[in-house]
C-alpha positions in Angstrom: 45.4 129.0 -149.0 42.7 130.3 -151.7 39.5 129.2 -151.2 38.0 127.5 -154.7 35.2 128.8 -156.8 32.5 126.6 -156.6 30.3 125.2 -159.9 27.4 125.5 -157.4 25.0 128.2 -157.7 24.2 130.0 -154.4 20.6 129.8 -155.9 20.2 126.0 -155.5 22.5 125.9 -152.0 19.6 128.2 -151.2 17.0 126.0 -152.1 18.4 123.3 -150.8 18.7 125.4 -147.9 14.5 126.0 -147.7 14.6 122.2 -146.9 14.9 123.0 -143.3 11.6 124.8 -143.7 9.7 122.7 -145.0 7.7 120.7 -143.3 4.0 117.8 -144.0 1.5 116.1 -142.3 2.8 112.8 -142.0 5.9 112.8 -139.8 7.5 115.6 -137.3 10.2 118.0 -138.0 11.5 119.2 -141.3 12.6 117.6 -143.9 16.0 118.3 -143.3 15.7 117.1 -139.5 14.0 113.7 -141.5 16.9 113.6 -143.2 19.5 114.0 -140.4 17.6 111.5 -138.8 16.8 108.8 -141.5 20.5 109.1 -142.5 22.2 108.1 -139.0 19.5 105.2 -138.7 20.4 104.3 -142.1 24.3 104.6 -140.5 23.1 102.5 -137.6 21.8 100.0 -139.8 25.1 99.6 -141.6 24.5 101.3 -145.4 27.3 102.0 -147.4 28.4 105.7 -146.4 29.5 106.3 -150.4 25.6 105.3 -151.4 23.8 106.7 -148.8 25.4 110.2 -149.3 24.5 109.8 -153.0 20.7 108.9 -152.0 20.4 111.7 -149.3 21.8 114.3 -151.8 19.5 113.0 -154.7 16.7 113.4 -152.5 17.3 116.9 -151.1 17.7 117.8 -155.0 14.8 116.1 -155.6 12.8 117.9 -152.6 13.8 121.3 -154.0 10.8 120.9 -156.8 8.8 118.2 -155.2 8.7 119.4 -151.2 7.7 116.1 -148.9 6.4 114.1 -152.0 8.9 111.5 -152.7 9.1 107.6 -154.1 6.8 106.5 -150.8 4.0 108.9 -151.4 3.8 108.6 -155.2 3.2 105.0 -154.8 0.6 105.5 -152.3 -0.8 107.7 -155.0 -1.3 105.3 -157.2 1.8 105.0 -159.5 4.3 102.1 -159.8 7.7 101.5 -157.6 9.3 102.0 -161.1 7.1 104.9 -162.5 7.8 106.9 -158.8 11.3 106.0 -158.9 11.6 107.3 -162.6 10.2 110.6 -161.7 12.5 111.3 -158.5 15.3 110.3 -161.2 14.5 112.9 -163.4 13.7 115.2 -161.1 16.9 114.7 -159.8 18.6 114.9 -163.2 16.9 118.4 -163.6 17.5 119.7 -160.8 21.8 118.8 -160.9 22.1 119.8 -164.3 22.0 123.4 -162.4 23.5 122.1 -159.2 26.6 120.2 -160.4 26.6 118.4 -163.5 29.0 115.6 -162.5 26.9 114.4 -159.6 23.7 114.3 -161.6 24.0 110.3 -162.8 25.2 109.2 -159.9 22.4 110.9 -157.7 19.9 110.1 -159.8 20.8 106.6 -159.6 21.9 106.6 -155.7 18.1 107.7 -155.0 16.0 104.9 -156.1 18.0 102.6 -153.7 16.5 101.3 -151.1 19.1 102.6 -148.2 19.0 100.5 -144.4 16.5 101.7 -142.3 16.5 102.6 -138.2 16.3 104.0 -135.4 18.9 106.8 -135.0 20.9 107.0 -132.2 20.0 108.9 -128.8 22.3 111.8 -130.1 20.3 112.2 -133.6 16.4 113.4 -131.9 18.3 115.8 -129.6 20.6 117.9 -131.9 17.1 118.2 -133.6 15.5 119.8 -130.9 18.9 121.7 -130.1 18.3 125.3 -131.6 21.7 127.1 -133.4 22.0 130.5 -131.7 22.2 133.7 -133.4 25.3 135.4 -133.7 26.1 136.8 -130.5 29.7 138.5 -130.2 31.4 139.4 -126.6 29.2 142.4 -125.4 26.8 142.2 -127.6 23.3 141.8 -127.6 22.6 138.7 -129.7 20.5 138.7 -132.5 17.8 136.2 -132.1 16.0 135.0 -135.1 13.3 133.4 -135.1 12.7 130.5 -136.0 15.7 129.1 -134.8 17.0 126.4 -136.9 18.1 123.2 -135.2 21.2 121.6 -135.0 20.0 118.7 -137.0 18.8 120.7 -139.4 22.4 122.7 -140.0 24.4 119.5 -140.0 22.0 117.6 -142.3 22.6 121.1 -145.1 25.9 121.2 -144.4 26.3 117.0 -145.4 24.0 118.2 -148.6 26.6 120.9 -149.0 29.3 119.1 -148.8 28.7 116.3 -151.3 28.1 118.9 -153.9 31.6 120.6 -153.4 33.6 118.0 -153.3 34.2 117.8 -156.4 35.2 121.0 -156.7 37.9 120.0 -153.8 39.0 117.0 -155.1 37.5 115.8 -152.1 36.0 111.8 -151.1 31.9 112.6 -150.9 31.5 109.8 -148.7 34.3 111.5 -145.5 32.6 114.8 -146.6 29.1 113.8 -145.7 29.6 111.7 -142.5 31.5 114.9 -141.7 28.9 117.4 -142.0 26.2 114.9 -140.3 28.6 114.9 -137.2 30.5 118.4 -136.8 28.3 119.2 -133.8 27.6 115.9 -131.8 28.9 117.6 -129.0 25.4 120.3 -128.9 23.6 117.0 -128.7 24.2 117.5 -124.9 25.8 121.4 -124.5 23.6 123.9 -125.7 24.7 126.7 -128.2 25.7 129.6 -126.5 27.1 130.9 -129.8 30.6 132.7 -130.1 29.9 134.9 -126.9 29.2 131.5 -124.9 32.7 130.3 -126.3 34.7 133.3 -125.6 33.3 132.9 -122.0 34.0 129.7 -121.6 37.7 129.8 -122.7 40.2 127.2 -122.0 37.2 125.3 -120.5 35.8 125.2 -123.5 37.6 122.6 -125.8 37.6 119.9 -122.8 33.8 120.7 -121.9 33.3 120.0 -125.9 35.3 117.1 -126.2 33.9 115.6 -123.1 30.2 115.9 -124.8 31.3 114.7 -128.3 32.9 111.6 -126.7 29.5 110.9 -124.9 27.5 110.9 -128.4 30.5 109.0 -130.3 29.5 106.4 -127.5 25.9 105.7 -128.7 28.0 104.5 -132.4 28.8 100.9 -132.5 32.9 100.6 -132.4 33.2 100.9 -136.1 31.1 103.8 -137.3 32.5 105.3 -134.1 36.0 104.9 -135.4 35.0 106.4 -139.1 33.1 109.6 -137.4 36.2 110.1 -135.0 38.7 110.4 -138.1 36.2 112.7 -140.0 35.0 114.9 -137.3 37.6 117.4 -137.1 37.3 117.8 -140.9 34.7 121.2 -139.6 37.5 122.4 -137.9 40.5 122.2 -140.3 41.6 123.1 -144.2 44.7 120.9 -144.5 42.9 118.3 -146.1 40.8 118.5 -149.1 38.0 117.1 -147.2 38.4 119.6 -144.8 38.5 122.6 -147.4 35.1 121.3 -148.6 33.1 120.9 -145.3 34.3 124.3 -144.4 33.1 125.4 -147.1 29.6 124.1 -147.1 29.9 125.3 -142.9 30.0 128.5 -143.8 28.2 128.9 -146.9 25.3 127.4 -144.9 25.7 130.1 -142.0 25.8 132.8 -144.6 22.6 131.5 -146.5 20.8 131.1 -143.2 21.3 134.5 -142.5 20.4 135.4 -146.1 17.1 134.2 -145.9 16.2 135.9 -142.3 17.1 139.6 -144.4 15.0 138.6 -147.3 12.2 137.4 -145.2 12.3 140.6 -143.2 12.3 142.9 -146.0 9.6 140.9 -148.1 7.0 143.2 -149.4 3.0 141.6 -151.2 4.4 143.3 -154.4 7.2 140.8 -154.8 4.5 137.8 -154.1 2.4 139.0 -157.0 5.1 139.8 -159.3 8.3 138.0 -158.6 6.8 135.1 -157.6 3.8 135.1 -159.6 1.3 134.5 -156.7 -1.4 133.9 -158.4 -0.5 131.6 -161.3 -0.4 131.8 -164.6 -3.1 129.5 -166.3 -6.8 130.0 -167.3 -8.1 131.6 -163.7 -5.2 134.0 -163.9 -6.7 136.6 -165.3 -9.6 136.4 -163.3 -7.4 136.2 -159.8 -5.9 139.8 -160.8 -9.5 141.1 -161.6 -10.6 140.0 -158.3 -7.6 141.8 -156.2 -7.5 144.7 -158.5 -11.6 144.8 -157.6 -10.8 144.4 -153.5 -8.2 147.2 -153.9 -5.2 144.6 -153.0 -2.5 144.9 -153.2 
């Protein structure tokens, strides 16, 4: 089966990406770990799968320009619900015009609702403090990266991910989501010993993970339990358009984890200054580059 060309730049998956780097004052975790967590308390809580996946993806568009500050902190900076809500709309609307077009209105409009609120279930906190491990293969040394990035952090990307391509797959955004928020319940309780630990393990291994996703689908009350059962093995199949979209997003999230590790190891003060413009343009520009070129940097 050929896989489909995404509308989706790699640059914004990317970006979208950082989220689980990103991190403010005010709460634990990063902001893709808040996310993974505020959406299965929202789940909890009973919102509409369809309109919370909509809200979470409007806001991780939204947090690729505006980092932690969202509706919540621009009010308690002084603007109006409406005014704060109108500028994570637009911001939102800017920010999918690159992403994917056809999700932009509904996005925009999916993240001034207010969604459920909760506490997550026991499963949620612990695939956040669950690290991914490298790459290991059979043999081999692994590769170990630091920081690691959580498990919560990976699944919550991956949901982002997802929402995004489905279009492209002809797919339902709402299975697509729950899908990528639950692909690994089961490291909620088995830690990652990567593709080495699975080769190991062998024909123990699909009981050992079935035993542990059964444990977390236990925390869901009977119906959301039901619904994440019949989307779970979406990660693990392309027969489905579903499926073609989460795997998609599963391994284009792998990938651009990866990608970021190289160019963080191979980043060099000159790109800071130029690329990335480290010291803004603006009227104390020119006298920022005076200053280094006078203290010899870089």
């Amino acid at each position: 089966m050929t896989a489909v060309a995404s509308m989706v730049p790699t640059a914004v998956l990317a970006e979208i990406g950082d989220l689980k780097r990103i991190r403010t004052a005010d709460a634990p975790g990063s902001l893709a770990e808040r996310g993974f967590l505020r959406a299965w308390g929202a789940l909890l809580a009973g919102a509409d799968v369809q309109q919370l996946a909509l809200h979470e993806t409007g806001r991780a568009l939204a947090a690729t320009r505006l980092a932690g500050i969202d509706a919540r902190v621009l009010r308690d900076g002084g603007l109006s619900g409406e005014r704060a809500v109108a500028v994570m709309r637009q911001t939102v609307r800017q920010v999918a015009a690159r992403a994917h077009p056809a999700i932009a209105d509904a996005a925009a409009s999916a993240v001034g609702d207010e969604q459920p609120s909760g506490g997550p279930p026991a499963f949620a906190p612990r695939l956040c403090a669950q690290p991914r491990a490298g790459r290991p293969l059979p043999g081999d040394r692994a590769l170990q990266l630091e920081p690691a990035e959580s498990h919560g952090d990976h699944c919550f990307v991956v949901a982002i991910y997802a929402v995004l391509l489905a279009t492209d797959h002809d797919a339902d955004p709402a299975s697509c989501f729950l899908s990528g928020l639950s692909h690994h319940l089961h490291n909620a309780y088995l830690p990652d010993a990567g593709f080495a630990g699975e080769q190991q393990l062998a024909a123990d291994l699909e009981p050992v993970v079935g035993a542990f996703r059964e444990h977390a689908l236990e925390e869901l009350p009977l119906g959301l339990r039901e619904r994440v059962r019949a989307v779970a093995e979406h990660a693990l199949e392309i027969a489905t358009p579903e499926g073609r979209a989460v795997v998609a997003a599963d391994v284009l999230d792998r990938v651009l984890q990866m990608q970021h590790h190289a160019r963080a190891a191979a980043f060099e003060i000159g790109q800071a200054l130029d690329e990335l413009e480290l010291v803004h343009p603006g009227p104390l520009q020119a006298y920022g580059n005076e200053t280094l070129a006078a203290a010899g940097l870089p």
